[in-house]
N, CA, C and O atoms as CSV, one atom per row, in Angstrom:
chain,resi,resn,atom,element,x,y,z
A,1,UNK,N,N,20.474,9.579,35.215
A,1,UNK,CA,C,20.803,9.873,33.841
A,1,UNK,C,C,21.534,8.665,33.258
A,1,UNK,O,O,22.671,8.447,33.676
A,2,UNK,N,N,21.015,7.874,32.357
A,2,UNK,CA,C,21.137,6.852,32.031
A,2,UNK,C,C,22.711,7.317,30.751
A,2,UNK,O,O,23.644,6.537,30.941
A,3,UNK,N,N,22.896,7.980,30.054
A,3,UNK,CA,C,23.745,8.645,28.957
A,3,UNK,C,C,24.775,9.458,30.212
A,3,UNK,O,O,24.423,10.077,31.216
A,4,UNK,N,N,26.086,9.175,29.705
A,4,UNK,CA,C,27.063,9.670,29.876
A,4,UNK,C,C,27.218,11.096,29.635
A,4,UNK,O,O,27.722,11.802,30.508
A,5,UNK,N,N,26.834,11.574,28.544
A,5,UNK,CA,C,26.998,12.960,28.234
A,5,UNK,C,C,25.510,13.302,27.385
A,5,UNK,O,O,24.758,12.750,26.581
A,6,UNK,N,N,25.632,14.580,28.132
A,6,UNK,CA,C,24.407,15.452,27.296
A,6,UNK,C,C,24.333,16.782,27.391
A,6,UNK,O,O,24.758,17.469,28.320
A,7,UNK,N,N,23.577,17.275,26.042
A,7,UNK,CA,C,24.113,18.508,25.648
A,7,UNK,C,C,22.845,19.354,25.303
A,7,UNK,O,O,22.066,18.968,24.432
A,8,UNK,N,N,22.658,20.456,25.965
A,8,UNK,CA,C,21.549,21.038,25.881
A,8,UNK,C,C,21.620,22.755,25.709
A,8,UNK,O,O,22.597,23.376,26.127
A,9,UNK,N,N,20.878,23.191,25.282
A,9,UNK,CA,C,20.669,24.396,24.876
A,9,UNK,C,C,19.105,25.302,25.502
A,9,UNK,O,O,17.984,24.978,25.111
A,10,UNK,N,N,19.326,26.301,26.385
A,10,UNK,CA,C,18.458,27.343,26.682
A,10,UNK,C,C,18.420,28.487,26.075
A,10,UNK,O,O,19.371,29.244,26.270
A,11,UNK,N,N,17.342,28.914,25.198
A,11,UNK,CA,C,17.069,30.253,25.214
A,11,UNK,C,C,16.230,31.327,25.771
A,11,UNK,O,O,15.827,32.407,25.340
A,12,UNK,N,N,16.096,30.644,26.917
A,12,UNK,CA,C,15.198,31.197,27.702
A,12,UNK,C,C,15.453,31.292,29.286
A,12,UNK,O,O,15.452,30.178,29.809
A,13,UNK,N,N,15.732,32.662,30.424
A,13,UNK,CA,C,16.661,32.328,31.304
A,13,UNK,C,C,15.240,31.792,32.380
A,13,UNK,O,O,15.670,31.462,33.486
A,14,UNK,N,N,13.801,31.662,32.270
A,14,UNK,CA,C,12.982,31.625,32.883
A,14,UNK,C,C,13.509,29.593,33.102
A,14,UNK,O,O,13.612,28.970,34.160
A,15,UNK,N,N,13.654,29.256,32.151
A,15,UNK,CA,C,13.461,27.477,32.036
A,15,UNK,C,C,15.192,27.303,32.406
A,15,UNK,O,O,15.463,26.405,33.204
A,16,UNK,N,N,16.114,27.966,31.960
A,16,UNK,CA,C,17.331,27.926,32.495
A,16,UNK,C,C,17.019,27.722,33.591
A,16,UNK,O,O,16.944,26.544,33.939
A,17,UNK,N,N,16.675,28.929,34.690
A,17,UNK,CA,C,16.762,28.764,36.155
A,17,UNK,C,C,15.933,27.557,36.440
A,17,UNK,O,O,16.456,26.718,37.172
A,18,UNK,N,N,14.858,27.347,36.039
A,18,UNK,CA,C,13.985,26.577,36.476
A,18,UNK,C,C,15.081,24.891,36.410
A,18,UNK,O,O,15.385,24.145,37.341
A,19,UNK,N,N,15.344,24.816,35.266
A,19,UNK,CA,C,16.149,23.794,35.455
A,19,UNK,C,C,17.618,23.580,36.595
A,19,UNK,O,O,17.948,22.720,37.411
A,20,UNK,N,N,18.018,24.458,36.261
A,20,UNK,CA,C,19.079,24.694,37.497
A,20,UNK,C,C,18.836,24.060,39.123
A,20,UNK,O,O,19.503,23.142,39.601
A,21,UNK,N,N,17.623,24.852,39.883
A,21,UNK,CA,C,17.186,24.281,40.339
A,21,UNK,C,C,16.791,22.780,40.923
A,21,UNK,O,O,16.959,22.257,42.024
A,22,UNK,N,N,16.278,22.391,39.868
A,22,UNK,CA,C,16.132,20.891,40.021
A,22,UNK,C,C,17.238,20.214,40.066
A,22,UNK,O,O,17.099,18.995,40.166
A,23,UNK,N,N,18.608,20.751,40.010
A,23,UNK,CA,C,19.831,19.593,40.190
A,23,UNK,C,C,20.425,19.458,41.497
A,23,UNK,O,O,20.669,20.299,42.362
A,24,UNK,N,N,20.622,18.066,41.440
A,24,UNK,CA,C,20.713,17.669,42.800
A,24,UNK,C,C,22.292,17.206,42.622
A,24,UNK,O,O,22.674,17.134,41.454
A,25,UNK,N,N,23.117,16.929,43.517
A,25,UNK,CA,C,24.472,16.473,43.558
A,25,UNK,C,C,25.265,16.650,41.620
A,25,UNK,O,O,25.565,15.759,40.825
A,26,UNK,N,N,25.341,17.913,41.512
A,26,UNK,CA,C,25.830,18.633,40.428
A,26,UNK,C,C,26.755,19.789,40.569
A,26,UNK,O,O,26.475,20.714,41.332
A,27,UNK,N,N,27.925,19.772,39.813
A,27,UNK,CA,C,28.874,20.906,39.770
A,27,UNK,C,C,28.671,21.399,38.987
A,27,UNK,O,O,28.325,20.790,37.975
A,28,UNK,N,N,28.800,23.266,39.002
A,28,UNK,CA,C,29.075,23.895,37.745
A,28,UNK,C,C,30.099,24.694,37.055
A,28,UNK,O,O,30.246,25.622,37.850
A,29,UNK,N,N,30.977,24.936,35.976
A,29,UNK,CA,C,31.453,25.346,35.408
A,29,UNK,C,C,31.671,26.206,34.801
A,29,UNK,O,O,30.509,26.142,34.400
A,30,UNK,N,N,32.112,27.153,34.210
A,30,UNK,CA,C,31.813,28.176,33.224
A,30,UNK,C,C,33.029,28.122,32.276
A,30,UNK,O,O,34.055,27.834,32.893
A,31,UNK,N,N,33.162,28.265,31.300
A,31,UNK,CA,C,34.599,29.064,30.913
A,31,UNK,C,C,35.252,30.242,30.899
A,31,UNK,O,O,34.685,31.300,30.628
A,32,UNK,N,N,36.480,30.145,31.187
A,32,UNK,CA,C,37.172,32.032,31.523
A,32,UNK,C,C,38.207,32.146,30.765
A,32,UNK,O,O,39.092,31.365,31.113
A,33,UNK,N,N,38.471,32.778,29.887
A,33,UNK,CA,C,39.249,33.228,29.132
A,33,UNK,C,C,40.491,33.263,29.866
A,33,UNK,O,O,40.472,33.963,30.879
A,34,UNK,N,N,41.657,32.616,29.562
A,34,UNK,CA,C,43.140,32.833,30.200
A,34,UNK,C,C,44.167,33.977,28.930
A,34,UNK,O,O,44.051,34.309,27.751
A,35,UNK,N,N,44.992,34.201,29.904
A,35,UNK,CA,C,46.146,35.249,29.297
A,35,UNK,C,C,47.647,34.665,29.373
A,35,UNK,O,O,48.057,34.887,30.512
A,36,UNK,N,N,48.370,34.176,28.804
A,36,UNK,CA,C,49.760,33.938,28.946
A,36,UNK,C,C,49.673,32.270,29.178
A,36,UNK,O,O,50.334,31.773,30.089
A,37,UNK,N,N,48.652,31.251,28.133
A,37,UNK,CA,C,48.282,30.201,28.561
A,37,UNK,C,C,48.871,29.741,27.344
A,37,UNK,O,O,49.443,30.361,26.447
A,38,UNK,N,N,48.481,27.884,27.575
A,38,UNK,CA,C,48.991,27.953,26.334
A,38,UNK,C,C,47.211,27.538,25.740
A,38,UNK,O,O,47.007,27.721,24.539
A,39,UNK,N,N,46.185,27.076,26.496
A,39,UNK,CA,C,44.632,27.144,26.701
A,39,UNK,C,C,44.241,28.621,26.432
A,39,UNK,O,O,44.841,29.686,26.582
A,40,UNK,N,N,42.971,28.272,25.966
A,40,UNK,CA,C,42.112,29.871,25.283
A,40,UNK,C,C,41.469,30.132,26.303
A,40,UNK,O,O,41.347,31.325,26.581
A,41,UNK,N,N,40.827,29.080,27.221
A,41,UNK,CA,C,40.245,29.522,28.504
A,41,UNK,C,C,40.572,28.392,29.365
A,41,UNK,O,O,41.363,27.506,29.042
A,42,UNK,N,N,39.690,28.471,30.908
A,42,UNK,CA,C,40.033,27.233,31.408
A,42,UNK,C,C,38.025,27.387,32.484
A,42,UNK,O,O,37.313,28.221,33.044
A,43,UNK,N,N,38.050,26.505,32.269
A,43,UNK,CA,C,36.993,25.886,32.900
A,43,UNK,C,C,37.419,26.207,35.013
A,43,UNK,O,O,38.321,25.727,35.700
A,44,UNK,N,N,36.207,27.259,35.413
A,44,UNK,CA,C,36.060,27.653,36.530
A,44,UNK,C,C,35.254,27.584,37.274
A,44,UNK,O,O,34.524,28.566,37.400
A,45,UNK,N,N,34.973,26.148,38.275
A,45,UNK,CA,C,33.744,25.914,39.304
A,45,UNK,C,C,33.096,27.147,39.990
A,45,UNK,O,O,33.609,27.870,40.844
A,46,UNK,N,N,31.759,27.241,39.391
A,46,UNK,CA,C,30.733,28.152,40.360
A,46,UNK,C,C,29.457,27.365,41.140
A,46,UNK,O,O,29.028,26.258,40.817
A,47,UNK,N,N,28.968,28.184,42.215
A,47,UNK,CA,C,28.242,27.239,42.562
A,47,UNK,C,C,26.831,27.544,42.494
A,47,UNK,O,O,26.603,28.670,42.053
A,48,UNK,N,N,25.826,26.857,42.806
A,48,UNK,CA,C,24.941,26.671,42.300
A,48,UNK,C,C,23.766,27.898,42.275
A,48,UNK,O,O,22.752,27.877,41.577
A,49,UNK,N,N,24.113,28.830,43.095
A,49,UNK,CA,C,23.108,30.143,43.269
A,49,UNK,C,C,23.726,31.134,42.130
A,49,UNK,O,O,22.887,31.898,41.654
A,50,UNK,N,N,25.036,31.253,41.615
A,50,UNK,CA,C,26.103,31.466,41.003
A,50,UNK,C,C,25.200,31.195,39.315
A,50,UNK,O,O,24.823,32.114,38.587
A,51,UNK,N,N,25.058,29.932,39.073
A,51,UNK,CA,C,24.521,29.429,38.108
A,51,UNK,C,C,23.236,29.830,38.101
A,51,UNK,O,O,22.959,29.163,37.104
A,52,UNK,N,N,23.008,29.947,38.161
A,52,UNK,CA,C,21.186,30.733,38.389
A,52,UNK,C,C,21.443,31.744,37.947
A,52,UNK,O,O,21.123,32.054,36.800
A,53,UNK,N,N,22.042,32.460,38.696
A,53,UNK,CA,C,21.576,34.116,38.370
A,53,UNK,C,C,22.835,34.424,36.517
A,53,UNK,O,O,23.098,35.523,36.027
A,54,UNK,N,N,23.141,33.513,36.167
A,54,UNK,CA,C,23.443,33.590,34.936
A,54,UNK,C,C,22.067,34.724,33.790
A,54,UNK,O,O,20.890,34.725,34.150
A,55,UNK,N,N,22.360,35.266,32.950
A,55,UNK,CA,C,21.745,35.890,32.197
A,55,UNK,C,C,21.669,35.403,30.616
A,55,UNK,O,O,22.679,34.995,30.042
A,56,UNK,N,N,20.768,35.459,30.162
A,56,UNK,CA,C,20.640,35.923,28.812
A,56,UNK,C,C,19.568,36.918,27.939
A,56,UNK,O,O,18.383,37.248,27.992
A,57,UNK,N,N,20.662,37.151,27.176
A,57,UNK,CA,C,20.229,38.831,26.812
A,57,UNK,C,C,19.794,38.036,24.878
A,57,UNK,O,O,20.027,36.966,24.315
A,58,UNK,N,N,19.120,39.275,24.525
A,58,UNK,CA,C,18.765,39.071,22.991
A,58,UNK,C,C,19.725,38.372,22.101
A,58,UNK,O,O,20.803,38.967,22.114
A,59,UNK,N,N,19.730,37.218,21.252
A,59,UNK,CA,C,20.204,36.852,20.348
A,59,UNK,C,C,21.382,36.007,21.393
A,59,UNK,O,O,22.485,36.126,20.861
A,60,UNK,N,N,21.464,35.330,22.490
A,60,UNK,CA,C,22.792,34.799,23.408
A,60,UNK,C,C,21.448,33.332,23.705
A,60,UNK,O,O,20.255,33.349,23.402
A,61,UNK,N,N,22.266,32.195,24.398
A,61,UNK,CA,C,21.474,31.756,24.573
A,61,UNK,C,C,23.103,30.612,25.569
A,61,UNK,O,O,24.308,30.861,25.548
A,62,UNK,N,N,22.381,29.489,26.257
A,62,UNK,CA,C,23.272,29.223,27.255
A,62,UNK,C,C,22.912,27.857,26.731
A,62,UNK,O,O,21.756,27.484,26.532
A,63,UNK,N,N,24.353,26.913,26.458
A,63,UNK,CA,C,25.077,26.035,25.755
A,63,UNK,C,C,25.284,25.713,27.350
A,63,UNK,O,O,25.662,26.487,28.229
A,64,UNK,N,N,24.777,23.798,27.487
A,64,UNK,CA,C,25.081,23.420,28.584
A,64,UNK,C,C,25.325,22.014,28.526
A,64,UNK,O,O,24.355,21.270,28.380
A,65,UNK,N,N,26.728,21.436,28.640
A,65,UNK,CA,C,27.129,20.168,28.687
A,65,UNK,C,C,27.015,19.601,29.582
A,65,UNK,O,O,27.592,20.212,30.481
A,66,UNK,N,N,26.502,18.548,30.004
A,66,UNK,CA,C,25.834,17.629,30.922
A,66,UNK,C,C,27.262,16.176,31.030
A,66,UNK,O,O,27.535,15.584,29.985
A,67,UNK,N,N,27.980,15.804,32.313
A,67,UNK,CA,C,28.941,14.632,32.060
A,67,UNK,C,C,28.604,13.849,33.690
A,67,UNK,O,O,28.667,14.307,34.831
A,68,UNK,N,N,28.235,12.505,33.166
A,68,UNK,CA,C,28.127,12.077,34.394
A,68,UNK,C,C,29.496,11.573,35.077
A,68,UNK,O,O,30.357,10.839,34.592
A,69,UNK,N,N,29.438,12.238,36.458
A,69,UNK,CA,C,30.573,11.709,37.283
A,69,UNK,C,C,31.095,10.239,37.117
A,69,UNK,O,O,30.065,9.565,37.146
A,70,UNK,N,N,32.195,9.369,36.954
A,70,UNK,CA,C,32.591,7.986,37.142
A,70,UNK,C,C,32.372,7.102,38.269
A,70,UNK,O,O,31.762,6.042,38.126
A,71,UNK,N,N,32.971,7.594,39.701
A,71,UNK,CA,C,32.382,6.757,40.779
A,71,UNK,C,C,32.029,7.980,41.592
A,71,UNK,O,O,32.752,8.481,42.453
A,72,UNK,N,N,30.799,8.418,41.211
A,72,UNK,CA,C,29.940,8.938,41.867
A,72,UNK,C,C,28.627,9.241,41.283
A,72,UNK,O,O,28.576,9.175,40.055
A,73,UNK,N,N,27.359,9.618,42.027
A,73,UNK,CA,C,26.183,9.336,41.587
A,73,UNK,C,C,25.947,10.856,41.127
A,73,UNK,O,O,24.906,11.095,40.517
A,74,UNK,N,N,27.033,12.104,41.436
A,74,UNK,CA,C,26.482,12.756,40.656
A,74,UNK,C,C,26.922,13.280,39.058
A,74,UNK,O,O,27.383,12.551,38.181
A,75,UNK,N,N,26.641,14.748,38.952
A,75,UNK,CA,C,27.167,14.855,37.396
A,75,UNK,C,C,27.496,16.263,37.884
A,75,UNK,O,O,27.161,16.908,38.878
A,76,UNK,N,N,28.728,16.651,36.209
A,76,UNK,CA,C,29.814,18.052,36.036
A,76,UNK,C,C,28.449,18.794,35.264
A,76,UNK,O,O,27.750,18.128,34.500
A,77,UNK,N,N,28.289,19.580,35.420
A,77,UNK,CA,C,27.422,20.397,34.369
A,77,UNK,C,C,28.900,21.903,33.820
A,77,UNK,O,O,29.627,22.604,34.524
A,78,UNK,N,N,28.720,21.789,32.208
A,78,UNK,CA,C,29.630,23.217,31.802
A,78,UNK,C,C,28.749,23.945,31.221
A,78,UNK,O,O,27.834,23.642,30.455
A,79,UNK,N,N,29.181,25.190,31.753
A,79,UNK,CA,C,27.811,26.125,30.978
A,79,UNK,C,C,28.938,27.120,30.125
A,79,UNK,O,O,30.038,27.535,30.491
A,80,UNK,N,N,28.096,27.348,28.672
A,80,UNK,CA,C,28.724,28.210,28.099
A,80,UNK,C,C,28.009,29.275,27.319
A,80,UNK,O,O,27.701,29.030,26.152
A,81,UNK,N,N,27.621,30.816,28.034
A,81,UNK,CA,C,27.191,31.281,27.371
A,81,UNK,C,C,27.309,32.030,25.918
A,81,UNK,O,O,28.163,32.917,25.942
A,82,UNK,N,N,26.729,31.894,24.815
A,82,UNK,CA,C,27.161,32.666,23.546
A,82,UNK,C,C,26.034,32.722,22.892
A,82,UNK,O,O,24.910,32.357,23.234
A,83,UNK,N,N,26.582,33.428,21.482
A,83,UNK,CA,C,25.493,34.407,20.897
A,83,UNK,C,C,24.811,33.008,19.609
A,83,UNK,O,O,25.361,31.942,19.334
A,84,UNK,N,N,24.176,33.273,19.348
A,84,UNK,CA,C,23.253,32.130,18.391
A,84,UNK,C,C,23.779,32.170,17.348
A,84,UNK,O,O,23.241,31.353,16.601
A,85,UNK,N,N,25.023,33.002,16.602
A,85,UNK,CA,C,25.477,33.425,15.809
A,85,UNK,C,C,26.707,32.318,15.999
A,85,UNK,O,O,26.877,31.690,14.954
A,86,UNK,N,N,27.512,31.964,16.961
A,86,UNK,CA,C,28.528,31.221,17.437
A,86,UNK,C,C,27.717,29.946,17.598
A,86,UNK,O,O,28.231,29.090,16.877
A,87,UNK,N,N,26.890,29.570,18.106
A,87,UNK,CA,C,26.268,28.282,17.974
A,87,UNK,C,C,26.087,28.012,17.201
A,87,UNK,O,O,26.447,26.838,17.114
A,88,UNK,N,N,25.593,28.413,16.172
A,88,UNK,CA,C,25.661,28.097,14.429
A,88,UNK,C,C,26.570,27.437,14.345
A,88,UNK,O,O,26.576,26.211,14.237
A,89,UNK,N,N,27.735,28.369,14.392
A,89,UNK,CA,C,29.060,28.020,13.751
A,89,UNK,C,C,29.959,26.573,14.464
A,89,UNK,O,O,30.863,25.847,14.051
A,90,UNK,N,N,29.068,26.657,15.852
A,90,UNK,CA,C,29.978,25.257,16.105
A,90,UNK,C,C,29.490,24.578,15.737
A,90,UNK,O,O,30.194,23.757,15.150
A,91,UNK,N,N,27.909,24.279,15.725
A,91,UNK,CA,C,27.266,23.295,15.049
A,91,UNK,C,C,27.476,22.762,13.518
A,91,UNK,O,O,27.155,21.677,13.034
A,92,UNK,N,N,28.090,23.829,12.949
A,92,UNK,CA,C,28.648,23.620,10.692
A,92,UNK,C,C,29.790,22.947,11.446
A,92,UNK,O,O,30.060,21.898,10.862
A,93,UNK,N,N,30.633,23.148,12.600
A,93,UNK,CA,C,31.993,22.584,12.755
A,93,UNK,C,C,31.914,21.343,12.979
A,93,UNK,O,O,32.945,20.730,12.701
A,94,UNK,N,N,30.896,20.614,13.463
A,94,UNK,CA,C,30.551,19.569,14.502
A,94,UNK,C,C,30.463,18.431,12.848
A,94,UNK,O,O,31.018,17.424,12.411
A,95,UNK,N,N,29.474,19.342,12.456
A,95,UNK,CA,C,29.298,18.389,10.899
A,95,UNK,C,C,29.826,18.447,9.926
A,95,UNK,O,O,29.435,18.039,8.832
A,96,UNK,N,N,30.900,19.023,10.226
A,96,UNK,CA,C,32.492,18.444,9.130
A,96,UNK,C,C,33.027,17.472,9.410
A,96,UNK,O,O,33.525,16.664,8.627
A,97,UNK,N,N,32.984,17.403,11.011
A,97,UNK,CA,C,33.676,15.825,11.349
A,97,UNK,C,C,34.044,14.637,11.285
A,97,UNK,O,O,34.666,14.132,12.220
């Protein structure tokens, strides 16, 4: 992966998994909501069979940030699932910037 960061979007969990799969020396992530933080969530390593069996249901779709490792050959993958309704909205946020 020639790009440092990349950012991709599934709405479909057939090509999700399928992609999943194909990663080789990759971590994954999710976000988890914290309580008594001063963070809204915190980013929680799962592993890779973990990431697979992720779901998406009608109108959700899985938001996936791609960061290549510094001295190492592989990459962080963060997955964030949400509704297409919230992807919108980060995307109007992104282009206020």
């Amino acid at each position: 992966m020639k790009n440092k960061h990349l950012t991709m979007v599934f709405r479909d969990v057939n090509n999700y998994r399928s992609w999943v799969k194909k990663q080789v020396r990759t971590s994954f992530s999710v976000p988890v909501k914290t309580a008594g933080s001063n963070l809204a969530f915190a980013y929680v390593n799962i592993t890779k069979l973990e990431a697979g069996e992720m779901r998406i249901h009608n109108n959700e779709l899985i938001h996936v940030e791609i960061r290549k490792l510094r001295f190492s050959a592989g990459s962080k993958v963060f997955l964030e699932p949400m509704t297409e309704q919230a992807y919108a909205q980060q995307l109007e946020a992104l282009k206020c910037l």
